[in-house]
N, C-alpha and C positions, 0 to 999 in steps of 0.2 A: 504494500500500500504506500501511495505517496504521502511523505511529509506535510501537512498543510498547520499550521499555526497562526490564528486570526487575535489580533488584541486592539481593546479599547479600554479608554475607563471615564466612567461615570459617575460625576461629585454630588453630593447629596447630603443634606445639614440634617444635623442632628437633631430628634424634635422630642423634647421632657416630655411630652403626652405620649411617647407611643408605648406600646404594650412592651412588657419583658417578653422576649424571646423563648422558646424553649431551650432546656439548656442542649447544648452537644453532648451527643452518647460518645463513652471513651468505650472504643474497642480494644480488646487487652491482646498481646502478642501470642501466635502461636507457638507451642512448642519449640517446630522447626523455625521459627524466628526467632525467638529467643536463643537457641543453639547459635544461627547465624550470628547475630547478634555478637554474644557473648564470645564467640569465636571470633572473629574479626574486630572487636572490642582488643581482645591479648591479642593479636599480632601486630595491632597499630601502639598498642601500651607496650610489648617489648622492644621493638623498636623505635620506639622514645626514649624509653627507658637507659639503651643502649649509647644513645646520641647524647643527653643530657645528662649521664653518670660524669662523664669526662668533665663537665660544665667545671666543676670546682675541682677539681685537683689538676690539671691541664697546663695553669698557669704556673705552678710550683715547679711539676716536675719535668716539665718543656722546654725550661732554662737554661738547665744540665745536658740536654744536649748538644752533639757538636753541630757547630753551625747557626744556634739561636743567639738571635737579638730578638728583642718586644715586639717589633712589628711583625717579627717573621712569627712570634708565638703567637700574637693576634691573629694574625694570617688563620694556623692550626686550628687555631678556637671557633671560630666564624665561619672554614673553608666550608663545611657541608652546605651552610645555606644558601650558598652560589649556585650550586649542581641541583640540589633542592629545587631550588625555585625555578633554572631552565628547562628540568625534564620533568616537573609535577604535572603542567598542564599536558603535553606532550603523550607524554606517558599515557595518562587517563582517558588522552583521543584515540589511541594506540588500541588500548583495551576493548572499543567499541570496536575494532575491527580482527582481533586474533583472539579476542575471551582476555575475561579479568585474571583465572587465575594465572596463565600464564606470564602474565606480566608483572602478577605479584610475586610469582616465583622467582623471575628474575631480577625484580627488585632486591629480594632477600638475598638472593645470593649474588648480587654487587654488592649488597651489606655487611654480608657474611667477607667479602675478599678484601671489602677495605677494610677493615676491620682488621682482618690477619698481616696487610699491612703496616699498619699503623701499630699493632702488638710487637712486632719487628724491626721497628725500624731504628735505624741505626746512627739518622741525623734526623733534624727538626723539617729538613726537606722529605723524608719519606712520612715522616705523621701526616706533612699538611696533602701527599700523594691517597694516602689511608683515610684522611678526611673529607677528600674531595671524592672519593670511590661512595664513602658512607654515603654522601647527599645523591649520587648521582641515581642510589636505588629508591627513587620517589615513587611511593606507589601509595600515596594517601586520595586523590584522586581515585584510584584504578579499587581500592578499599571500598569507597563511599558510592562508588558505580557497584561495587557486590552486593554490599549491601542493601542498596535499591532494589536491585534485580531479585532479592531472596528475601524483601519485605512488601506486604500490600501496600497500595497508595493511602490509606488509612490510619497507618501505624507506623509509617516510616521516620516518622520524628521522632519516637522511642527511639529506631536503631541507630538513630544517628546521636539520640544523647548519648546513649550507652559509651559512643568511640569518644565522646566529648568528656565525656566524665572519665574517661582512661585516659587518655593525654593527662586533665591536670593532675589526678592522682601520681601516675609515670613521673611527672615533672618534679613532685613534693618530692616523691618514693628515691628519685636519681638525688638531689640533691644533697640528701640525708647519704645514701646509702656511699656514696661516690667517695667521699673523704675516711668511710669508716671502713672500707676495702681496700683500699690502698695500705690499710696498715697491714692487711696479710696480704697481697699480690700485686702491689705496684697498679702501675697505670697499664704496667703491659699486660698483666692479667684483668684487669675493667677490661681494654680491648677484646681481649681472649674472650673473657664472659661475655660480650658482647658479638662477637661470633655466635656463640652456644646461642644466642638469644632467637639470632637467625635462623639457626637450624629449630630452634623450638618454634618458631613463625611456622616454619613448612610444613613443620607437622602437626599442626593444628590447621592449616590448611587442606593438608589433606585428607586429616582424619576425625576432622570435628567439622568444618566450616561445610555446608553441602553443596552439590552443584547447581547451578541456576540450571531451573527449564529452558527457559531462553535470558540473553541479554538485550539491551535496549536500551536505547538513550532514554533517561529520564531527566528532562529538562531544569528540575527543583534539587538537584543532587549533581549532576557533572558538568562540565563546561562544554555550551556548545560554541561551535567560531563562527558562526551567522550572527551570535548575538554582542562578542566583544567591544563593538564600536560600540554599541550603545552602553557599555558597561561604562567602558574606559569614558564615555563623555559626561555620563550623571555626576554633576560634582557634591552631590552627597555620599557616593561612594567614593569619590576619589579622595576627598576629606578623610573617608573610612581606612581606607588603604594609606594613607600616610598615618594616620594614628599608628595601625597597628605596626607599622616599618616604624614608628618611631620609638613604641614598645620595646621592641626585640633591640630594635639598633642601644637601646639604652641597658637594656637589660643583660648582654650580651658582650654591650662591654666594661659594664661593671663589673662580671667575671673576667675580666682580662687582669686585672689587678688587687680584686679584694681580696682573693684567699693569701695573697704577698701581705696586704695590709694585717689582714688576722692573724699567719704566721707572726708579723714583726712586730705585733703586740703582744705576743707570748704565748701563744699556743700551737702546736705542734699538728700538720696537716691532720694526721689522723684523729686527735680529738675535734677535729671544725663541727664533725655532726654538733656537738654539744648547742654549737650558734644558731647553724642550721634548723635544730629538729624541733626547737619551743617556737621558733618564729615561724617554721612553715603550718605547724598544728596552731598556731594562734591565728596564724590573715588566714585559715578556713575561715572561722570562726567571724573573726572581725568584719570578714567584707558581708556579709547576710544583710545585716541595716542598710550596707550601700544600696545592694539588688534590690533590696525593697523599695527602695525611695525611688532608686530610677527607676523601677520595670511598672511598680503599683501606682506611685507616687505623680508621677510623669515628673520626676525631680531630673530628668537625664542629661540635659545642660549645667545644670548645678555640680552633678557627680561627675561628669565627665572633665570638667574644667578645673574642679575642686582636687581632683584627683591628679591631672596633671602638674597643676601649682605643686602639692605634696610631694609626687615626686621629684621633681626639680626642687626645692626646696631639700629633701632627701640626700640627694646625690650633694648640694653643696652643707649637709652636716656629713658625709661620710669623708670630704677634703678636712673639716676643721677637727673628726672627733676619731680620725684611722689610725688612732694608734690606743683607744680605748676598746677592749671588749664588750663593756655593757654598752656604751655606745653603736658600737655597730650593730650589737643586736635587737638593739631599740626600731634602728634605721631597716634595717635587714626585716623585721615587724610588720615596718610601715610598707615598705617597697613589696614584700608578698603579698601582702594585702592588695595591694593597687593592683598587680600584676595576676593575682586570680582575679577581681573586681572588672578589671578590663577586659579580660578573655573571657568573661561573660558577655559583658554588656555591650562588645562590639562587635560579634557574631548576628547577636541578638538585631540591633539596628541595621547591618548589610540586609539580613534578611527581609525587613521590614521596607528599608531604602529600594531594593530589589522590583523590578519589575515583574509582575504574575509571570510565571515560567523563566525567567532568568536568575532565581536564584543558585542553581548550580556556579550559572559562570560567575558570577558576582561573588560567589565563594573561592572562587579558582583563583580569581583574579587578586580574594584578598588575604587567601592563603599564600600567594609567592610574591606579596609584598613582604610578610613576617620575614620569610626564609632570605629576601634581599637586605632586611633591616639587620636581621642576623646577622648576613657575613660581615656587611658593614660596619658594623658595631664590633665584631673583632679587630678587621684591620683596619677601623679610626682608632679605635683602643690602643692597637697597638703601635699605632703612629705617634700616637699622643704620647702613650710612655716612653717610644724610644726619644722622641725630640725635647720632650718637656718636661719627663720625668709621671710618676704615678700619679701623683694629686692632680696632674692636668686629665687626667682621664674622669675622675670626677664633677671636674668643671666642665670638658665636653657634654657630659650626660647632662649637666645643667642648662647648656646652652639649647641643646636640642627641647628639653621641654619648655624652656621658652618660647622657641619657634612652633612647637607642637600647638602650643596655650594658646597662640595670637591663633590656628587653625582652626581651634574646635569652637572658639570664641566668635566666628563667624559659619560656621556651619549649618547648615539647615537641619532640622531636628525633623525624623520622620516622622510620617503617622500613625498613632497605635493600630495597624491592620494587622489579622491575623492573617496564615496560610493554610488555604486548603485544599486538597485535590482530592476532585471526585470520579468514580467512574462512570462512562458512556458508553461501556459496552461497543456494539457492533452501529452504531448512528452513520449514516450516508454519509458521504462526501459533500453531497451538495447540500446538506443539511446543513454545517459550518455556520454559515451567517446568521442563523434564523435561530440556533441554536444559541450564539452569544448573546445576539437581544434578548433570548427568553431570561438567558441567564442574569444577564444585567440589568432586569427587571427583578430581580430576586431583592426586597429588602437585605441591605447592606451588604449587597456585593459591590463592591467599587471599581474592581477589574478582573479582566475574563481572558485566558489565552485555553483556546482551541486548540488539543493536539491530536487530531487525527489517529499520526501515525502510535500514538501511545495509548490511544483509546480513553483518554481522561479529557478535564477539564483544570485547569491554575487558575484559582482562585484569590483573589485578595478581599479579604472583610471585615468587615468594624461588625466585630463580635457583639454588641452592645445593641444590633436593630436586628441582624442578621435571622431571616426567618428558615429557622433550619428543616422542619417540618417542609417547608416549599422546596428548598434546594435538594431532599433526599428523592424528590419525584423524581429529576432527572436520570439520576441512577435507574430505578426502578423502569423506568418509560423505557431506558435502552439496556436494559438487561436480554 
């Protein structure tokens, strides 16, 4: 069947008389979705896990090699998110045409071989060789297309928090565990483990994750290239996308230097969990009131802005107070805090910003801003300390949320719409047109993308009018 995708949208004011809506029925995940799920959940969490173990010990023991200066160790620290970010999308178009797992498989095992380079090597030139192999195995894309393909359109936002909630977990879990491994097996053994990780990827792919009946572009989940131009031109998302390159690039290269800063206030790499492990279990905790205020609140300019001050502000107490430990771990509090708060709440608004049926790419596009802010943030990192010494990488990350501040500070804030996709079953071709007016006649649909070739509809709606009783006919009529 041919592709056909029709969009419109239609504005509609809110009116205090109208009736409460029925609420949405939550459909609960099947078995083999949950299996999906939970299985491509651990292959995206171990290889995070593997990536961001190194994050804090990296900077220590990259020094001693021959060949290293700061920039070149910045380099190492940052390198994945270059290869990251050129074959993510790539990769995930790749996938719609030779099957996802094949290409997750091959991810893993350029994971798996940088990896074993980087456990090897012999100069600070083969880590940053083993760290650029890591990123080139991008298969988080080619993940998120599986996962579509082996969840109903109904339920799909489950499987996709599942992988979201494993990343930040992965993230706390690397942290911690990175500096506290190092004291029995080096950095060359984190590598090694981080091999093992990949081969435990494979086999959970092959022996838990199931096979799709079929694959399929789903428009709400992977990047299509018909719709980039329109991505890369909404400067709500573009706003979106330098936020988050300017997270990573900050966050990224804080690690270029702090675990130096914490050694040289007296504690010995393999105690760091100690700093580490109260302040990632505390910003769980701390950022809740954030989510609430922006997502319930509609407080999301407020925290968003409020949030970047704090961090720049942060970064210039970790120049004035890097040679205190309670200090840094005060800072170190605050800055995980922001940093889960943000990896909420700016997922949350692409999606929102997104056009009905472009949120895949609009993902795509603002997932390989992160992994550019990444490398970036290594080797500014490491520029800055080799030219100007450590504390100038402090005041870098300072400057950037400056520039970040003035960004969000003019930003368009989107509108509370929700997403939904419903199915159409077998509906004509030439049905298309007729079939969006009905639809955009639905109280509090606001916009309608017609996909044909997917058999759905992309919906955007202001949950608050939205007559859901009305929108479940269509399902039914083309069943």
């Amino acid at each position: 069947m041919r592709s056909f995708a029709f969009k419109t949208q239609r504005a509609s004011a809110v009116t205090q008389t109208a009736p409460q809506p029925p609420e949405i029925p939550r459909t609960p995940l099947l078995p083999s979705e949950r299996r999906a799920a939970a299985g491509l959940a651990a292959i995206f969490s171990t290889r995070m896990l593997g990536l961001f173990m190194v994050l804090p010990v990296l900077a220590i023991y990259a020094h001693d090699l021959p060949g290293a200066t700061p920039l070149l160790v910045g380099l190492a620290i940052g390198a994945y998110g270059l290869t990251q970010a050129i074959f993510q999308i790539p990769l995930g178009l790749l996938s719609d045409r030779i099957g996802r797992k094949p290409v997750i498989y091959g991810g893993l095992l350029l994971f798996m071989l940088g990896s074993g380079v980087a456990a090897t090597a012999d100069s600070i030139h083969w880590v940053i060789i083993g760290r650029v192999l890591q990123g080139s195995g991008a298969i988080a894309a080619a993940i998120i297309a599986l996962t579509a393909d082996l969840t109903r359109d109904e339920v799909r936002t489950k499987g996709m928090a599942a992988i979201g909630i494993s990343v930040a977990l992965s993230f706390a879990a690397a942290i911690v565990l990175g500096p506290a491994l190092s004291r029995w097996i080096g950095i060359s053994g984190i590598f090694w483990l981080t091999a093992v990780l990949a081969v435990v990827g494979m086999l959970l792919l092959a022996y838990v994750v199931p096979d799709p009946k079929q694959s399929r572009i789903h428009r709400d989940a992977q990047p299509v290239l018909s719709q980039l131009s329109g991505v890369i031109r909404n400067p709500t998302l573009v706003r979106l996308d330098v936020a988050i390159f300017m997270l990573h690039l900050t966050m990224v290269s804080l690690f270029v230097v702090l675990p130096l800063s914490i050694q040289d206030a007296g504690l010995q790499l393999a105690d760091h969990w100690m700093v580490y492990l109260p302040a990632v279990l505390l910003a769980i905790v701390a950022m809740v009131p954030f989510i609430i205020m922006a997502e319930r609140l509609g407080k999301v300019r407020q925290v968003l802005l409020g949030s970047v001050v704090t961090l720049g502000l942060s970064m210039l107490g970790f120049f004035v107070l890097n040679q205190s430990l309670w200090g840094m771990g005060l800072l170190l509090l605050v800055v995980f805090t922001i940093f889960n708060l943000l990896e909420a709440v700016l997922p949350s608004l692409v999606s929102k910003a997104a056009a009905a049926g472009a949120k895949g790419t609009a993902m795509g596009v603002f997932s390989s801003s992160q992994f550019v802010g990444a490398f970036l943030g290594g080797l500014l990192g490491g520029w800055a300390h080799e030219g100007f010494g450590a504390d100038a990488v402090y005041l870098l990350g300072a400057m950037a949320c400056l520039v970040w501040a003035g960004l969000v500070s003019t930003m368009a804030i989107p509108e509370n719409l929700a997403r939904h996709v419903i199915s159409l079953g077998g509906a004509p071709e030439d049905d298309a047109p007729s079939l969006e007016a009905r639809l955009l006649a639905v109280p509090g649909v606001k916009e309608a993308v017609i996909a044909l070739d997917e058999g759905v509809a992309y919906l955007k709606v202001d949950s608050r009018q939205l007559d859901w009783a009305r929108l479940q006919t269509f399902s039914s009529a083309n069943a």
